[in-house]
Steps between C-alpha positions, in 0.01 A plus 500: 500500500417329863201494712620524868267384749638505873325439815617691797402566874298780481725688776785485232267716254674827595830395454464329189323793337779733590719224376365416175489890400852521660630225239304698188167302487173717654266316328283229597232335648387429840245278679356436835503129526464205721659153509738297620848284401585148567661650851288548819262782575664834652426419845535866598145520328359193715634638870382855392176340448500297804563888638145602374677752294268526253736555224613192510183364564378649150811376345401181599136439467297151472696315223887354411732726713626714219732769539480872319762561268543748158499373190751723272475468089788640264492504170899545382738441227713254538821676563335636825358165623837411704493864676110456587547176667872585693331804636157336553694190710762761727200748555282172613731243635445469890619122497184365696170308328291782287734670340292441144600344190565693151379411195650507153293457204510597136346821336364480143480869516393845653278764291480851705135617427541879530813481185435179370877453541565090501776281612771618751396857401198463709696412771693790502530722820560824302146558349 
């Protein structure tokens, strides 16, 4: 099993929700986060804030122009990892700086606490 950890604009949390149940995963985990890639700064955010909209303005506040994104956390088995990450890159893919970045890394294992069930039977969708 795979921990998938992708970061994604936060206006592409819609669509990859629908997406993600749409290709047989509904579960996971989602974050309000901050930060920033080796790329520039969305300057949509800086000449909204130059606006005095004060969105923007609170998206920016006093320190290191960082951007809002969603963090998104799956926990898989491995014959789904491929599927998460195809549909995870066409739902997200806009071809300019901030699309994210996805994360692969390696599960030791999953324990459901209501069942107790372990393994890829903890991941399971039907229970």
């Amino acid at each position: 099993m795979k921990e998938i950890m992708a970061v994604i604009r936060q206006d592409k949390m819609n669509a990859t929700k629908a997406a993600l149940e749409a290709a047989g995963v509904s579960s996971f985990t989602a974050r309000k986060v901050l930060g920033r890639g080796v790329g520039n700064v969305d300057y949509r955010v800086l000449h909204g804030a130059e606006e005095g909209q004060e969105a923007a303005i609170a998206q920016l506040g006093q320190g290191p122009r960082l951007v809002p994104k969603r963090l998104l956390t799956l926990v898989v088995a491995d014959d789904r990892v491929e599927k998460v990450i195809k549909t995870l890159l066409e739902t997200n893919r806009t071809n300019r700086p901030g699309d994210g970045k996805i994360f692969v890394l390696p599960m030791a294992d999953a324990v459901r606490v209501r069942t107790g069930e372990a393994g890829d039977a903890a991941l399971s969708e039907e229970n």
